[in-house]
C-alpha positions as a printed Julia matrix, in Angstrom:
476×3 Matrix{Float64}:
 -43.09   13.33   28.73
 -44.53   15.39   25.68
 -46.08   14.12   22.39
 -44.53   14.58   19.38
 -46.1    14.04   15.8
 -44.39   12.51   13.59
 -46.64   12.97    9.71
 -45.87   12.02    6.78
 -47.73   12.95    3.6
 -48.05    9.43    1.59
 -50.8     9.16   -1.07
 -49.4     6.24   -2.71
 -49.63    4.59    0.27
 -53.63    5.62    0.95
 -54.11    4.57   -2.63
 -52.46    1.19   -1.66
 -54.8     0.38    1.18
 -57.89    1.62   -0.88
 -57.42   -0.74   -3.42
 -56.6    -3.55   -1.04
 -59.59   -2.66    0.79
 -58.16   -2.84    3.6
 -59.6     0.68    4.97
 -62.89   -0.42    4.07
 -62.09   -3.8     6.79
 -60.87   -1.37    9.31
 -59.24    2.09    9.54
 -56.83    0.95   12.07
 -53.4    -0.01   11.47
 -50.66   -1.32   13.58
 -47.78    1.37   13.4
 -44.78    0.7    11.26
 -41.97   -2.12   12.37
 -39.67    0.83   11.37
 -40.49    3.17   13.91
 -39.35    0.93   16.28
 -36.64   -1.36   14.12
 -35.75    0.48   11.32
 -37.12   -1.59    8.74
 -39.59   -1.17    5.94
 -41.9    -3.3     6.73
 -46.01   -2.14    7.2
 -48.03   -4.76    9.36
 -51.82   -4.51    8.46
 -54.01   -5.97   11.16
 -57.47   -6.22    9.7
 -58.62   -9.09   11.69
 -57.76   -7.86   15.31
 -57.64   -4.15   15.09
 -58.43   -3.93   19.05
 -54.68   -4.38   19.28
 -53.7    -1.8    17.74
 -52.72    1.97   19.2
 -52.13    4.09   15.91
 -55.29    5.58   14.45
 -55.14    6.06   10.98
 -57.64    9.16   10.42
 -60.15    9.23    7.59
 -58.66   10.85    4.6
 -59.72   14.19    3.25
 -61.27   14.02   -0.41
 -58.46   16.89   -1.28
 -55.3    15.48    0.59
 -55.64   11.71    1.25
 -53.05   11.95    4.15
 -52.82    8.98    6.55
 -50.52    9.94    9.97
 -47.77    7.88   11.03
 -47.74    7.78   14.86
 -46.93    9.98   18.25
 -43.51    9.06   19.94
 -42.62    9.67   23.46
 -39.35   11.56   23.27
 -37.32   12.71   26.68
 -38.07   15.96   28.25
 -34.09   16.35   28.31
 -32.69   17.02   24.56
 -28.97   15.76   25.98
 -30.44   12.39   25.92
 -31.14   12.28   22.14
 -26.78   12.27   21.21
 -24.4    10.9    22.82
 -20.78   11.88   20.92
 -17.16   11.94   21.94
 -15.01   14.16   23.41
 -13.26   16.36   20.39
 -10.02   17.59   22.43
  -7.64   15.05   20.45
  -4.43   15.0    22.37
  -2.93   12.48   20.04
  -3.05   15.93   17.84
  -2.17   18.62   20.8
   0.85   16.45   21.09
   2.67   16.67   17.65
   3.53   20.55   17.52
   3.37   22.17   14.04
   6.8    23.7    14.44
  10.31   22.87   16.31
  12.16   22.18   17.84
  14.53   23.18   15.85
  16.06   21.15   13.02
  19.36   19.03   14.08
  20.28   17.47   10.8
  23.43   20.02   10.72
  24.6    18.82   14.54
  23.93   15.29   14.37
  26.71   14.19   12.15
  30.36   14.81   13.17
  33.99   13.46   12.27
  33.44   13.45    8.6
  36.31   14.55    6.18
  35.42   17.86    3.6
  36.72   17.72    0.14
  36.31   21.27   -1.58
  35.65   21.51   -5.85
  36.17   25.26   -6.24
  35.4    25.26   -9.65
  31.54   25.35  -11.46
  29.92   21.85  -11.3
  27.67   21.71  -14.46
  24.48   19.54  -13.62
  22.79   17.57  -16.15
  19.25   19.13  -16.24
  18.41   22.36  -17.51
  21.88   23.88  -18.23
  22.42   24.91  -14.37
  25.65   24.68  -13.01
  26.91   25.46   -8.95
  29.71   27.77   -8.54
  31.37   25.33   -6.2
  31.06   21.87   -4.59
  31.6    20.28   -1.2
  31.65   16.54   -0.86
  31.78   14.82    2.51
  32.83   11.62    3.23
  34.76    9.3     5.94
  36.85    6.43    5.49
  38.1     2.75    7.02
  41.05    0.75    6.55
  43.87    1.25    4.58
  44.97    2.02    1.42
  47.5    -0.3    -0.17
  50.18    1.19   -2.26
  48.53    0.06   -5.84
  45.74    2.09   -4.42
  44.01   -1.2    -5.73
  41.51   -2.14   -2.47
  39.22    0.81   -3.11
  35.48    0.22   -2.07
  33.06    2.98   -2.47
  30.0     2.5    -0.04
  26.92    4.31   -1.73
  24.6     5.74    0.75
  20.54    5.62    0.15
  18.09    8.71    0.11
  19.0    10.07    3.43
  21.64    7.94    4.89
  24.9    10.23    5.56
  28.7     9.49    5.49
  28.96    7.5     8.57
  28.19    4.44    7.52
  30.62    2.92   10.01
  31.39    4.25   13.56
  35.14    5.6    14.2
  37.65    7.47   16.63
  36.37   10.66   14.98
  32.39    9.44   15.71
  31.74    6.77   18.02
  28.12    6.63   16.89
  27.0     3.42   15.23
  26.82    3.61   11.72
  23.68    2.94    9.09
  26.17    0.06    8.18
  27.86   -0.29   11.33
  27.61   -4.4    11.65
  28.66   -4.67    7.74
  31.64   -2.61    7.68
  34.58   -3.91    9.86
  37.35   -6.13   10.22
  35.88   -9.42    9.02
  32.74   -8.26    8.32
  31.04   -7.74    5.12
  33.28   -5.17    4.11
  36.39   -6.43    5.51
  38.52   -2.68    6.51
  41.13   -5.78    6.92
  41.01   -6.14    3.08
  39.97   -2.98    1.91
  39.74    1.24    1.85
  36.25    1.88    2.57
  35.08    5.21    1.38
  31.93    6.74    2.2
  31.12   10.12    0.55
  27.34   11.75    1.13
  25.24   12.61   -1.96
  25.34   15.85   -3.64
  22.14   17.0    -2.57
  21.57   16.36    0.58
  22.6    17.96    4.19
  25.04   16.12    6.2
  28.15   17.95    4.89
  28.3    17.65    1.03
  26.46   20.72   -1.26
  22.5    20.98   -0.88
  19.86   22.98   -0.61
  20.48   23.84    2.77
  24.28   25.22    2.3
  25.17   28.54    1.36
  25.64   30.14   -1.8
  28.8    31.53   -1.86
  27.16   34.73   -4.27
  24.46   35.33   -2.02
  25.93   34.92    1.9
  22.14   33.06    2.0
  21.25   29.32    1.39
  20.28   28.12   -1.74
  16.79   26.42   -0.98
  14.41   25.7    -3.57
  17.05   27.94   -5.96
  19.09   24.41   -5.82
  19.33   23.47   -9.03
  17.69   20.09  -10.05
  19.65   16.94   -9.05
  20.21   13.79  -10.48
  21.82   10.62   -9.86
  24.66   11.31  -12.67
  25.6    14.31  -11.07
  25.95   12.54   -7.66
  28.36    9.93   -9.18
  30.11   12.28  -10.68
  30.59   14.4    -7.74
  32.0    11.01   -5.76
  34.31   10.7    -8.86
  35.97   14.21   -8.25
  36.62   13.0    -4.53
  38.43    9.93   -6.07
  40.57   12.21   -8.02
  41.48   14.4    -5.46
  42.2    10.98   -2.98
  44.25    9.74   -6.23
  42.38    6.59   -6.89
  42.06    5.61  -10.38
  39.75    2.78   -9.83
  37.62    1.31   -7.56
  37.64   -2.39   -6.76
  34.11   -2.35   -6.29
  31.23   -0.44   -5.88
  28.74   -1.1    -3.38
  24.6     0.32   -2.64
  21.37   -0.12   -1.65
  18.18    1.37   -2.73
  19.54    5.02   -4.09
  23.13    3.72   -3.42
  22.29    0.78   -6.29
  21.28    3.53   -8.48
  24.41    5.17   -8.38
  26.55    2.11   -8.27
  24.69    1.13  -11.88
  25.62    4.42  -13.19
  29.14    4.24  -12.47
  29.75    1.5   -14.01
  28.11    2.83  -17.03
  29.79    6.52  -17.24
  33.22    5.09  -15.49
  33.33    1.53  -16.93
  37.51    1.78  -16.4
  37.31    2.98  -13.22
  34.74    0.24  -11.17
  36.1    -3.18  -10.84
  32.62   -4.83  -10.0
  29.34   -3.02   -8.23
  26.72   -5.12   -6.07
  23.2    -3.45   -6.25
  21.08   -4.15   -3.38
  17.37   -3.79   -3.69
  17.48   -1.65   -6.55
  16.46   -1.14  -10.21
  16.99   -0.3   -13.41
  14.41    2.72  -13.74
  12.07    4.08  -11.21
   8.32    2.4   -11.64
   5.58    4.29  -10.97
   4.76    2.45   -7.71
   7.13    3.82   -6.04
   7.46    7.09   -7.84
   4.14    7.48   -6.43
   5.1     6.89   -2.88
   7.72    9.12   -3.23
   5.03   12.21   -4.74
   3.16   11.6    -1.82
   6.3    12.26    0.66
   6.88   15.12   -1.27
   3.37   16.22   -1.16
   3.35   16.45    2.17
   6.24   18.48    2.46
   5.28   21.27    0.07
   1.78   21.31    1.73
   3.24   22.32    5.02
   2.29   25.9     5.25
   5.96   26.46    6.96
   7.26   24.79    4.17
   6.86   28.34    2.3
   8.17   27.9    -0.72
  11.8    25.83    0.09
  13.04   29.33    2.19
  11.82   28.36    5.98
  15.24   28.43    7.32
  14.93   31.34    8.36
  11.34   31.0     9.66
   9.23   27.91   11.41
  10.01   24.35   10.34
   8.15   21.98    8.64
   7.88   19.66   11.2
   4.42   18.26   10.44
   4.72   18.04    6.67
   8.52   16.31    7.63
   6.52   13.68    9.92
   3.78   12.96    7.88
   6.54   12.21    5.19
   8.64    9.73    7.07
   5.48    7.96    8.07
   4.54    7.45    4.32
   7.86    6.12    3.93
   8.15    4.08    6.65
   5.2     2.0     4.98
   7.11    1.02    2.26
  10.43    0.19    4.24
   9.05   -2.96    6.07
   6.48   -5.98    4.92
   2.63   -7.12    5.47
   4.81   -9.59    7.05
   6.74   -8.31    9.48
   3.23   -6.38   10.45
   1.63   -9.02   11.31
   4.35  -10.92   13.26
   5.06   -7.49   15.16
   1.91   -5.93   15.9
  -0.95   -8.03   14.84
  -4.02   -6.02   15.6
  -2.19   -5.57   19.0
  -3.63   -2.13   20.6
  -2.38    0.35   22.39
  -4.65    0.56   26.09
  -6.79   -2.74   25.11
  -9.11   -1.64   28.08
  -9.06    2.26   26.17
 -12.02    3.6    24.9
 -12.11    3.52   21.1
 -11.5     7.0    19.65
 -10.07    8.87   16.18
  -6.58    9.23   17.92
  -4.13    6.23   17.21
  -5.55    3.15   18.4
  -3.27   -0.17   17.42
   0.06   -0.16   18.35
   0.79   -0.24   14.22
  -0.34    3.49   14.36
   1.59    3.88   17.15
   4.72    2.89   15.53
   4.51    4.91   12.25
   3.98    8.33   14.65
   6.93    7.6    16.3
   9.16    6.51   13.23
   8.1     9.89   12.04
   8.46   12.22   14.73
  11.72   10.53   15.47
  12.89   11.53   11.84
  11.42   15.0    11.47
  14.48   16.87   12.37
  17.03   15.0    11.71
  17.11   15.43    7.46
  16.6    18.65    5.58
  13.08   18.66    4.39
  14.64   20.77    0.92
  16.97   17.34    0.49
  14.18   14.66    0.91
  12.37   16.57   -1.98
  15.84   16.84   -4.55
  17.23   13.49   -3.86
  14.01   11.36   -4.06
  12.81   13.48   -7.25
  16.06   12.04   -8.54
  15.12    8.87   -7.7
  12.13    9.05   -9.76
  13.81   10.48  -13.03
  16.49    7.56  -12.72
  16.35    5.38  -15.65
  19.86    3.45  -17.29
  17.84    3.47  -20.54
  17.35    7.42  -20.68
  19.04    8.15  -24.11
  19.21    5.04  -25.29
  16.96    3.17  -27.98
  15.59    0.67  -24.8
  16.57   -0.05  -21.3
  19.08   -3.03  -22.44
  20.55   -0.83  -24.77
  20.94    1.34  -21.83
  22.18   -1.38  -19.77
  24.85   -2.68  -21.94
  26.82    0.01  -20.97
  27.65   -2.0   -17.79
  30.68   -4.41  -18.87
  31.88   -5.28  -15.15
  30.83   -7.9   -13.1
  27.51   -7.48  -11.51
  25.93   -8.77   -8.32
  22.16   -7.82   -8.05
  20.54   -8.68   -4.22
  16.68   -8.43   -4.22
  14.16   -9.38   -1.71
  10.66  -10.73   -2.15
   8.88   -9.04    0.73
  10.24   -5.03   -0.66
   7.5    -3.05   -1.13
   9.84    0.09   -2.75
  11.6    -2.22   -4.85
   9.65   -5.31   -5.69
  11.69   -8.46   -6.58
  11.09   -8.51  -10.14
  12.44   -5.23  -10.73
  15.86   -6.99   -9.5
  15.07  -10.12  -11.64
  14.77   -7.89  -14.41
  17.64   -5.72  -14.09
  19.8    -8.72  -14.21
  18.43  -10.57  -16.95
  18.84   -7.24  -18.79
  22.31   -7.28  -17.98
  22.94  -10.65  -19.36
  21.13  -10.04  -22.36
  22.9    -7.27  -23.07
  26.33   -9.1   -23.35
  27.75   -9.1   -19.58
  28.78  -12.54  -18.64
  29.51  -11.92  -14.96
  26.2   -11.14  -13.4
  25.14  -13.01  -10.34
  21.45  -12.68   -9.45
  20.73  -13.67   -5.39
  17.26  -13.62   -3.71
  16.68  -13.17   -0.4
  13.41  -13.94    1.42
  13.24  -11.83    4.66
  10.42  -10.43    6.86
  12.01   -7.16    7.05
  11.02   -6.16    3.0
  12.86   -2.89    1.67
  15.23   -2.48    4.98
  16.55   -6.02    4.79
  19.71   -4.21    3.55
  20.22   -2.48    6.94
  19.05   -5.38    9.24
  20.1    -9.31    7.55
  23.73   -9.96    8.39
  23.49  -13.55    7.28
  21.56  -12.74    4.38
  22.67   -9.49    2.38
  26.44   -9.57    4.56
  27.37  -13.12    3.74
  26.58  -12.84    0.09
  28.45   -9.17   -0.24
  31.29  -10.8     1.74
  31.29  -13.44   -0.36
  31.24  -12.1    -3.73
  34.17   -9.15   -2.76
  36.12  -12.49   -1.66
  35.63  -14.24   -4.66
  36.64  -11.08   -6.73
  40.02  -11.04   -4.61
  40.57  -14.81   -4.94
  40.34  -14.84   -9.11
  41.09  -11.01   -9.96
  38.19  -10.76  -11.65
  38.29   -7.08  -13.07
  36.69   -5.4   -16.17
C-alpha cells in the first residue's frame, strides 16, 4: 500500500484551537470522525493524546496550516468505483425506425362515401378540394329512415366500431353494439363514419392531394371538431337521412355529439356524451402538447413529410405511453401492478424495472404503427381548441344552443376528463333552458377507458336511455 496526503489549508481552524488552547495542552489531535464517517465532527483529545495517530505539525508564523491525515488507498485504482454496465438493452430493443407503418392495412370492409366538391374548413379560410368519409354500418334501416344512430368515434378509434361479414375483427365497441346490446342493431341503423382527419379511410393528412399526386402532410389544413360533424352530416345526406334518432360518443366522440346538436338541432333526436366536456381544460390540453411534443421532436418526424422517408416510431411510442397515463386510474395501478417488478431477483438498473413500466412500453410500442403520427397531432389539436362557448358571450350561452335531450356519463376515477367537467356540462345545460338532461356517474377502476371496458355500467345506462327515448318518443 502507498501513502497518500490528504492537506487541507484551514486557518480558521488553527485560530480555533489557539484560542481554546488546546495546542498549547497538546499538539496532537485525533483525526476527524469524517474521514472515516462522513460527518463534521472534530474530536480533541487533550487528556490522552498517546492514543492518537495524526500529528498535527507546528504551524508556520506565515501559513498557520494544520494537516489532516495519510489514508491507505489500494494499489489497484479499479477498486476505488464500482458502476454499472451502460449497454441498455431495454434501449437497443425499441428501434428508432420501422417497421413500417400499418395504419393503412389494418382496417378493412369499411364503406367510402366521396364529396367531390371543396370542403371549406372553419380556421383560417382553407378549404380541401375534395372529401372522403368512411364509415360502416349495422342493422337496418326502417322505411321512416327514423332508427338512425350515429356512433362517434374518439381520437384514434376508426369505423369499425362493431365486427361484421365484411371484418370479422372485434370492434372498439364490439360488446356494445349488437342485437340486444347497448346499441340494439335489432332496434336501430348504426352508423359509424371515421373523423375527417384522421387515417383509416376518411380525408387526412396522410391521403393524397388530388393537385399534387403527393400526400398532404403537415400542408393539411387545420381541423376542427365542426368540420368533422359536418363532414358526418354530408354522409347523412348522401345515405338520405334527415335526422338522427340519437347521437352517441365518448371522449372526442362527446365533443362532436355536443356540436351536432348545436349546428343540427333538427336533425339529432337526443345525443349521450360519455366522458366528455364542454371545452378543453388545460389539464388535459397539456397532456395532449406533450403527445404532440414528442412527435414533432422525432428527428424522422421531419417536418409532417416522412412518408416517404423513416418513421417516427420513437416519437409515436413515447406518445402513446403519455397517453396511456391518462386512460386508466391511480386505482386500477395499484390493484394491477402494485410495486410488482419485473425479475424480483434482477439487479436494479435504469432500464424498466416494475412491471408498471413494463406495461406503458408495451401499450406504446403496440400502438406506434398502427395510427398516422400526422393524425394524432390534427385531431387532438382539435381537441384542445374545442369549446361550445367559442363565439358566444359565455359557455351557457354557448350551450343553450343544445335544445334536445341530453344524457351526460362521467366517471370519477378519469384522469382526461375529470368528473366535474361532466357535472358541469350538465348543469350548464339545464341552466341554459333544456329540460331533458340526465346526468349519471359512474365509479369505475378503469378511469378515462371505462367507456370501452364497463358493460354494466356505461352499456346499461346507454341501453337504457335509447329505450326510454323509443318507449315515450321523446324528440326535439
Amino acid at each position: 500500500m502507498r501513502k497518500r496526503s490528504f492537506s487541507i489549508f484551514c486557518n480558521a481552524f488553527s485560530k480555533t484551537l489557539q484560542k481554546s488552547n488546546v495546542l498549547k495542552e497538546c499538539h496532537r489531535v485525533v483525526a476527524p470522525d469524517f474521514v472515516e464517517r462522513g460527518t463534521n465532527s472534530f474530536h480533541t483529545q487533550a487528556s490522552s493524546c498517546s492514543r492518537t495517530s495524526i500529528l498535527l505539525q507546528e504551524e508556520h508564523e506565515s501559513t498557520r496550516t494544520c494537516h489532516l491525515p495519510q489514508i491507505d488507498v489500494p494499489d489497484n485504482p479499479d477498486d476505488l468505483f464500482r458502476g454499472m454496465e451502460t449497454d441498455f438493452p431495454c434501449l437497443t430493443r425499441n428501434k428508432m425506425t420501422g417497421p413500417e407503418p400499418e395504419y393503412d392495412k389494418i382496417i378493412s370492409g369499411y364503406k367510402v362515401f366521396h364529396h367531390q366538391h371543396p370542403f371549406e374548413m372553419k380556421y383560417n379560410k382553407a378549404r380541401l378540394p375534395e372529401l372522403q368519409v368512411a364509415y360502416e354500418t349495422w342493422g337496418k334501416l326502417n322505411e321512416t329512415k327514423s332508427n338512425a344512430v350515429m356512433i362517434q368515434a374518439g381520437l384514434s378509434a376508426s369505423s369499425h366500431a362493431k365486427s361484421h361479414r365484411e371484418n370479422l375483427r372485434p370492434g372498439w365497441w364490439e360488446k356494445f353494439v349488437g342485437p340486444g346490446c347497448a346499441v340494439d342493431t335489432d332496434e336501430f341503423f348504426v352508423i359509424c363514419p371515421n373523423n375527417l382527419g384522421s387515417c383509416y379511410g376518411s380525408t387526412g393528412p396522410s391521403s393524397v392531394n388530388p393537385l399534387t399526386g403527393k400526400q398532404y402532410a403537415t400542408t393539411f389544413p387545420l381541423i376542427s371538431v365542426d368540420d368533422m360533424v359536418r363532414a358526418n352530416f354530408l354522409l347523412l345526406d348522401e345515405l338520405g337521412i334527415n335526422k338522427l334518432y340519437a347521437c352517441v360518443g365518448s371522449s372526442l366522440g362527446g365533443m362532436l355529439s355536443l356540436i351536432a346538436a348545436a349546428e343540427y338541432p333538427e336533425r339529432v333526436g337526443r345525443i349521450i356524451s360519455i366522458s366528455s366536456c364542454a371545452q378543453s381544460h388545460p389539464s388535459s390540453i397539456a397532456m395532449r402538447y406533450l403527445q404532440r411534443k414528442t412527435i414533432m421532436s422525432d428527428p424522422n418526424w421531419n417536418k409532417g413529410h416522412y412518408y416517404d422517408g423513416a418513421y417516427p416510431k420513437m416519437g409515436m411510442k413515447l406518445a402513446r405511453e403519455i397517453a396511456t397515463m391518462t386512460y386508466r386510474s391511480g386505482p386500477e395501478w395499484d390493484q394491477r401492478f402494485s410495486r410488482k417488478r419485473i425479475d424480483p431477483s434482477g439487479p436494479n438498473t435504469l432500464c424498466p424495472t416494475f412491471t408498471i413500466e413494463s406495461y406503458l412500453e408495451y401499450q406504446g410500442e403496440t400502438f406506434s404503427t398502427k395510427y398516422d403520427p400526422n393524425s394524432l397531432l390534427y385531431i387532438s389539436k382539435a381537441m384542445d381548441l374545442f369549446d361550445m362557448g367559442e363565439g358566444y358571450d359565455s359557455l351557457q350561452d354557448g350551450l343553450s344552443r343544445v335544445k334536445c335531450p341530453v344524457m351526460v356519463i362521467g366517471v370519477q376515477t378519469d384522469i382526461l376528463f375529470p368528473i366535474w367537467q361532466q357535472r358541469t356540462l350538465a348543469e350548464l345545460l339545464q341552466k341554459s333552458g333544456n329540460q331533458g338532461v340526465t346526468f349519471y356517474e359512474l365509479n369505475s377502476l378503469y378511469g378515462h377507458d371505462t367507456f370501452l371496458l364497463d358493460i354494466n355500467g356505461v352499456g346499461a345506462a346507454v341501453k337504457g336511455y335509447l329505450e326510454i327515448g323509443r318507449q315515450f318518443h321523446e324528440h326535439c
